[in-house]
N, C-alpha and C positions, 0 to 999 in steps of 0.2 A: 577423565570424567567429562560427559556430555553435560557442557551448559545451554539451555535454552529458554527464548522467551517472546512471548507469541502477544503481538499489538494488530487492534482493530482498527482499519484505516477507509477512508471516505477518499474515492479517487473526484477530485475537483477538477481538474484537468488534464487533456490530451492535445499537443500541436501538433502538426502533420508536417513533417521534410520530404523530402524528397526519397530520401535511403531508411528515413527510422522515425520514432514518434518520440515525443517527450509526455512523458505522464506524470503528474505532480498528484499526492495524498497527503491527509491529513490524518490526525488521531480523529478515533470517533467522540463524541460530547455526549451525545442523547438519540431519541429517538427508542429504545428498550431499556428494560433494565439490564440488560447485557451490557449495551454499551456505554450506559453509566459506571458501571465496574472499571470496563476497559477505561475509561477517559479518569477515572482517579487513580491509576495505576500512571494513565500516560496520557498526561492536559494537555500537553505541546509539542510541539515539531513538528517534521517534515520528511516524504520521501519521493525524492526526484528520480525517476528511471530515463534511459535511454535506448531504445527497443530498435533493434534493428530490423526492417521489413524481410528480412531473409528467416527470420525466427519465427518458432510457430507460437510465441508468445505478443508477437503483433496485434492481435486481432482481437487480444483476450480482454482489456479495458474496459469497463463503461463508464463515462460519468456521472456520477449521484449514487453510485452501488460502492455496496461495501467490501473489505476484504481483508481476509487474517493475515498474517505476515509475522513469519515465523524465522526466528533468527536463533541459531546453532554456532555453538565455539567449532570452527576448525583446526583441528588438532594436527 
């Protein structure tokens, strides 16, 4: 049975290395009423990435933009 569950996150931060980038989110709080929903489902935490510049997922970040994040049981 596929479990899943999909949080709206605020990318705050991007640092730049040498080989890959670190990107830090947060939950969303406000700003629609969507994302009032999303932020009483999920008030807190955090999601730390580490993106490797060889990936085509490098480039994809902005800070201040939003993004879903959708997490799947692997079976």
């Amino acid at each position: 049975m596929g479990i899943s569950v999909r949080a709206k996150m605020l990318c705050i931060s991007i640092t730049h290395y040498v080989a890959n980038r670190h990107v830090s989110f947060l939950p969303v709080l406000s700003g629609s009423e969507e994302n009032k929903s999303f932020a009483k489902a999920t008030p807190g935490g955090k999601l730390e990435l580490y993106i490797d510049a060889s990936t085509s997922a490098y480039d994809v970040f902005e800070v201040g933009k939003e993004y879903y994040v959708d997490i799947t049981l692997a079976e």
